[in-house]
C-alpha positions in Angstrom: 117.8 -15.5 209.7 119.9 -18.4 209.7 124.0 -18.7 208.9 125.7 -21.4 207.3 129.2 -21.8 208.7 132.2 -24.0 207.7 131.7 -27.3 210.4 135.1 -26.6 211.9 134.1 -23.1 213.1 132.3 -24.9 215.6 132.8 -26.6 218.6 132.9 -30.3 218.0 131.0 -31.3 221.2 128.5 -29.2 220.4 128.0 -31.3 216.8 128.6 -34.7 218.6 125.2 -33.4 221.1 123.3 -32.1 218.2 124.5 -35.7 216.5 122.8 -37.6 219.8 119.9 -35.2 219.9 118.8 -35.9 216.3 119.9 -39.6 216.1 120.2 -40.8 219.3 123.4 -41.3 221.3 123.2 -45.1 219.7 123.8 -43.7 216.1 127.4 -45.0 215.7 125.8 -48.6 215.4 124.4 -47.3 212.2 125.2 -48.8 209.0 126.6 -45.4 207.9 128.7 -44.9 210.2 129.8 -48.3 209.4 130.7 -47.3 205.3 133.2 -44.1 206.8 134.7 -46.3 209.5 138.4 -44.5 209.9 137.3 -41.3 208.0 137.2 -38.0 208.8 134.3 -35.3 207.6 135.8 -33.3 204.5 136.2 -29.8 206.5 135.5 -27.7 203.0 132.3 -29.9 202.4 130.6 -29.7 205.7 128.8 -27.1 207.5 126.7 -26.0 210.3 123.4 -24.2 210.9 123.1 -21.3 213.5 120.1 -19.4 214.3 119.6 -15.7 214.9 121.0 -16.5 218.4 124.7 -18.2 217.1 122.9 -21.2 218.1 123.5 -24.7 216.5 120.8 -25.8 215.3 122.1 -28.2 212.2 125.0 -29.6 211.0 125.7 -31.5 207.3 128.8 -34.2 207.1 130.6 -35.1 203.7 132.9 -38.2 203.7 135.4 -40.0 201.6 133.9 -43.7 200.7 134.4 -45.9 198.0 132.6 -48.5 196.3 134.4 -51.3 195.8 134.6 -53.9 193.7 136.7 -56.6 191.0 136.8 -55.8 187.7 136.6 -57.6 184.8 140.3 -58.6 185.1 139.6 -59.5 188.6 141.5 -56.5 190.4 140.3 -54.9 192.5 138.6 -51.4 191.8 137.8 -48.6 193.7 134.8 -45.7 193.0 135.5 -42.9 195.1 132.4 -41.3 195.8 131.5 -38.1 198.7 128.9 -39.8 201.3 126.4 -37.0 202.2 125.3 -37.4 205.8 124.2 -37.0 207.9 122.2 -34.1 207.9 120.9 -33.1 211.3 118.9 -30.4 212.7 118.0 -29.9 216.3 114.7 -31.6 217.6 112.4 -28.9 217.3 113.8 -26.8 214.6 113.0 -29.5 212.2 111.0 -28.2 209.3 111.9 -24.5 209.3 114.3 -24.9 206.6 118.1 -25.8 208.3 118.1 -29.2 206.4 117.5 -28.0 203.0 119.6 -24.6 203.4 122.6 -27.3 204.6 122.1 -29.8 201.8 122.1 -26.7 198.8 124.9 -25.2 200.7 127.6 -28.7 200.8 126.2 -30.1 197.4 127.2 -26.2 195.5 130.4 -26.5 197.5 131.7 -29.8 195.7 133.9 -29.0 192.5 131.8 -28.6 189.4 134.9 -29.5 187.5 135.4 -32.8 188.8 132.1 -33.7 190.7 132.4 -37.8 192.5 129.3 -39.2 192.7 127.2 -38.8 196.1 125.5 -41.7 198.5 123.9 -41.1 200.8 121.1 -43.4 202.9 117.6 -41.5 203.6 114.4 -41.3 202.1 114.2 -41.1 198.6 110.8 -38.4 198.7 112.9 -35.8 200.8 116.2 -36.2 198.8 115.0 -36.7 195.6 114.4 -32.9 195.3 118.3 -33.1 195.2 118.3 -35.8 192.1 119.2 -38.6 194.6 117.3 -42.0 193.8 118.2 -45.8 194.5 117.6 -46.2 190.3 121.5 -47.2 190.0 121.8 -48.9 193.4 120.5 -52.2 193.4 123.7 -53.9 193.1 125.6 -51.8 195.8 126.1 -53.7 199.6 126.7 -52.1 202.7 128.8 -53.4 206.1 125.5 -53.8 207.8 121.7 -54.1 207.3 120.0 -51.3 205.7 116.8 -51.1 203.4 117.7 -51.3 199.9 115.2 -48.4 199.0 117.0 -46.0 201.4 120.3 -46.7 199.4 120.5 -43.7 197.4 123.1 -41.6 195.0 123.7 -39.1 192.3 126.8 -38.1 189.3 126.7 -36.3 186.9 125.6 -39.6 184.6 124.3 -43.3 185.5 126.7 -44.4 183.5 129.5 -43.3 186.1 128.0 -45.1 188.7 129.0 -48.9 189.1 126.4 -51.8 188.7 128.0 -53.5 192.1 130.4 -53.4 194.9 131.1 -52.8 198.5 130.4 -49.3 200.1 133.3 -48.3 202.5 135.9 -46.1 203.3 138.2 -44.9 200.8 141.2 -46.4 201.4 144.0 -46.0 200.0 144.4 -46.0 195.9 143.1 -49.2 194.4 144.0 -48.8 190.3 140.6 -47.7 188.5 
């Protein structure tokens, strides 16, 4: 039986070489690690997955981003939203379960009260079973290539989520 532990339990080389194990050690050139540039993982929104042995055998990653944009007066706006990802499980353990018990585990962490909108990029048929869909996304750009499709997010209502902007970090407190 698996655990799910708070990510900061665990020995961050030991998440950087499950990180290069599931992605490759060429993973920072990835367009999401592009929209958290200068962010750190949200310690009480990401966790880690250890088998029977205290081995790690997953890990899940929320960050702050922000999607970013003018408004109608021309100012600048800001959307803070939580960027889901990535989730990774060990080569070899994919498929017993690690990635879904992860996602259930960070998404029921994040306030109910005052939920931000999650993006997150990944394939709609796995995380659609988690609402995520590229429905409101369209309009949304990211600092690098990516496939549009892939682009995905979820809130509590569409109508929270902007028609267009920028995906980034969230940087300091642009007026909403």
């Amino acid at each position: 039986m698996a655990s799910i532990v708070p990510l900061e339990a665990v020995d961050p080389q030991l998440v950087e070489d499950l990180l290069d194990a599931a992605f490759g050690p060429d993973r920072h050139a990835r367009t999401a690690y592009r929209i958290r540039t200068g962010m750190d993982w949200l310690p009480a929104l990401s966790f880690a997955a250890l088998d029977d042995d205290d081995y790690l055998v997953g890990s899940i990653q929320l960050w702050p981003v922000a999607l970013t944009g003018t408004g109608g007066d021309g100012k600048p706006r800001a959307h803070p939203m939580l960027m889901v990802g990535p989730v990774a499980v060990m080569p070899g353990r994919q498929g017993e379960g690690f990635g879904k018990a992860l996602m259930a585990t960070a998404l029921g962490a994040i306030d109910p009260k005052a939920p931000l909108p999650q993006v997150l990029i990944g394939d709609a048929e796995y995380y659609g079973q988690w609402d995520f869909s590229a429905r409101m996304t369209g309009g949304w750009q990211c600092p690098g290539p990516y496939e549009k499709h892939r682009l995905l997010a979820r809130a509590s209502s569409d109508a929270v989520l902007p028609v267009e902007g920028m995906l980034g970090p969230w940087i300091g407190n642009l007026a909403n």
